[in-house]
N, C-alpha and C positions, 0 to 999 in steps of 0.2 A: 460464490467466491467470498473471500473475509479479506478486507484491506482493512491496514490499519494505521496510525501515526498521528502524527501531532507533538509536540513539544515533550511530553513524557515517555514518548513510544521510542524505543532505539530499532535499528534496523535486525540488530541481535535479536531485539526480543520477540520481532514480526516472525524472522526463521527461526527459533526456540521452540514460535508457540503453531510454527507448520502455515502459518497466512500465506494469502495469497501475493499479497502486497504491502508495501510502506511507502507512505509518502510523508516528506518532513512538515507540510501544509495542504490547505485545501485547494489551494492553485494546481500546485503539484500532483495530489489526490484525482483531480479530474484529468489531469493529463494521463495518468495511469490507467484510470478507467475507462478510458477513451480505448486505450493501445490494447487494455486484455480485450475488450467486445471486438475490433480489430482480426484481434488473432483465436478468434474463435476458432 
């Protein structure tokens, strides 16, 4: 899986560049990755 984000990452550029994920923080980030192993 590719997540991606952070202050310079748009959520455009996550699906542009085919990612699996965006998170706007690393708080965020873990909450996501939490949810994709989840839904394995």
């Amino acid at each position: 899986k590719v997540i991606v984000g952070g202050a310079p990452v748009t959520k455009d550029f996550a699906d542009e560049i085919g990612a699996d994920g965006w998170a706007p923080d690393a708080v965020s980030a873990k909450d996501l990755v939490l949810q994709l192993m989840e839904n394995k």
